[in-house]
Residue, then its C-alpha position, 0 to 999 in steps of 0.5 A: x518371183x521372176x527368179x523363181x520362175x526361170x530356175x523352175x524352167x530351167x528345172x524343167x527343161x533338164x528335165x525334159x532333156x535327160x528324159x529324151x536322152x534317156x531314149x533307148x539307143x540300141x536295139x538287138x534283132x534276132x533272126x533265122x536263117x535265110x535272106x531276112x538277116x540279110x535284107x537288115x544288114x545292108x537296107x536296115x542297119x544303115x538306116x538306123x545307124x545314121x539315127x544313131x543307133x548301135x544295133x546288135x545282129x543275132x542269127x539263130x540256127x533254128x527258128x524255135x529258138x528266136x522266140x524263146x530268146x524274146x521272151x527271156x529278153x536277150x533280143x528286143x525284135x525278131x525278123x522270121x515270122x508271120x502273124x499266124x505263127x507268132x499268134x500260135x507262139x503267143x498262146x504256146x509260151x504264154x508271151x504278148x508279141x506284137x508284129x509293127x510292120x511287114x518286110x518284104x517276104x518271100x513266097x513258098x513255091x513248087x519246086x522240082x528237080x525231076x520235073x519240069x511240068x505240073x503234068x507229070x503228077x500222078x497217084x503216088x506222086x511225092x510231095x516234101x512239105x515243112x514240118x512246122x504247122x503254120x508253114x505246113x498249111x500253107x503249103x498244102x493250100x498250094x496243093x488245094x489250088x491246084x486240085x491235087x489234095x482237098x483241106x477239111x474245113x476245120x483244118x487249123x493254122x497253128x495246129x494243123x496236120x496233116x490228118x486235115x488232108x484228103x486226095x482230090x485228084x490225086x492220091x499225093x504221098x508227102x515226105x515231112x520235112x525241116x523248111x530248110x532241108x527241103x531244097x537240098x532234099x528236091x533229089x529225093x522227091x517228085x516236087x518240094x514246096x520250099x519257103x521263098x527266103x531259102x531261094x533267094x538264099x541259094x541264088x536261086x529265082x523265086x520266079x522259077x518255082x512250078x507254082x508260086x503261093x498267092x500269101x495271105x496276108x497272115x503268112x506275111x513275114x513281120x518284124x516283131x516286138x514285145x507288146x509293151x515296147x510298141x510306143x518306145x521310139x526305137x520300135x517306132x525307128x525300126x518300123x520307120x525303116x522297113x517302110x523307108x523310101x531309102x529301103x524300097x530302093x534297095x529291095x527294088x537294086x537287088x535281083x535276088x528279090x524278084x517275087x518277093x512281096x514289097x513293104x508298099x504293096x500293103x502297109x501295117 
């Protein structure tokens, strides 16, 4: 009997090893282009390859194509979006994303190159704003803060355009563009509303914008997973990681990141 009961533990205990040595140990992270990809690679990465982890980096060249490559499954998480924009994506391409926590995200910002005042503007005033909806919204909500454009109350997120948009004090002419060619692009137009991470990508201050966006937590860039991996302990690793105080440190070390939203300043 006493037999009997020992190998039925050590049974058990095999068991219960191999399940915990089945646990997945690599993780592929997608990302778009801009400071995210960067933030992983030196305050992530380390993190997770001290837990042992063999992590697999992929840059796309175009944010529409981060979320496509989640759902066919050649990347487990993504680093480049808001809650809002993959909650339109959810419904767009019929997936089931989840956002686990947030990273330190870069605000959008009034930029200008022709001006150094929010005075000068003016009727017929040129404004560059990004071209995908979400992102689109936002910007334009800067310009209703400052009094320069009014949003219809029925204006959407994830489906917003600029139809949604009337003069208030001023009668603004907007030239729609992609968000990354928009600081390249300042030359061409009065002011830019230009995301934060192609800033700090370009070594420039985020604190230097004309007017900088008060971000909702919805547009709050967050790491994304597939729904059904929220309980599996490499999501529960990779999120540990972004709210780390070892992470904090290193955002905190870096001047590029001044103006950008912190972790800690309101956890998921």
């Amino acid at each position: 009997m006493l037999a009997a009961i020992g190998l039925l533990l050590f049974v058990s205990a095999c068991g219960t090893e191999k399940t915990a040595s089945a646990e997945k140990k690599e993780m592929t992270v997608g990302f778009g282009v801009g400071t995210y990809e960067e933030q992983f690679r030196k305050g992530i990465l380390p993190i997770l390859e001290e837990k042992g982890y063999k992590v697999d980096i992929k840059t796309f060249s175009q944010n529409m194509q981060v979320n496509p490559a989640m759902k066919e499954g050649s990347i487990d998480a993504s680093v480049f979006q808001s809650t809002a924009y993959m909650e339109g994506i959810n419904e767009q391409l019929d997936m089931d994303m989840k956002g686990i926590t947030f990273v330190p995200t870069a605000p959008q910002g009034l930029y200008s190159q022709k001006h150094t005042s929010l005075e000068d503007v003016k009727d017929g005033t040129t404004v560059a704003l990004p071209n995908d909806p979400v992102n689109q919204e936002r910007a334009v909500r800067i310009l209703e803060e400052l009094g320069w454009v009014k949003v219809k109350a029925d204006a959407g997120t994830t489906d917003f355009n600029l139809s949604s948009v009337e003069p208030d004090q001023y009668d603004i002419s907007f030239k729609v563009l992609d968000p990354a060619q928009i600081l390249v692009s300042l030359q061409d137009v009065d002011y830019g509303i230009i995301n934060g991470n192609y800033i700090a990508n370009a070594g420039k201050k985020i604190t230097d914008a004309l007017k900088i966006e008060n971000t909702p937590k919805q547009h709050r860039i967050i790491v994304s997973i597939n729904k059904e991996n929220e309980n599996k302990q490499w999501a529960k690793d990779l999120k540990a990681a972004y709210e780390s105080e070892e992470f904090d440190k290193y955002i905190k070390s870096q001047d590029k990141y001044d103006g950008f939203i912190l972790v800690d300043s309101d956890k998921k």
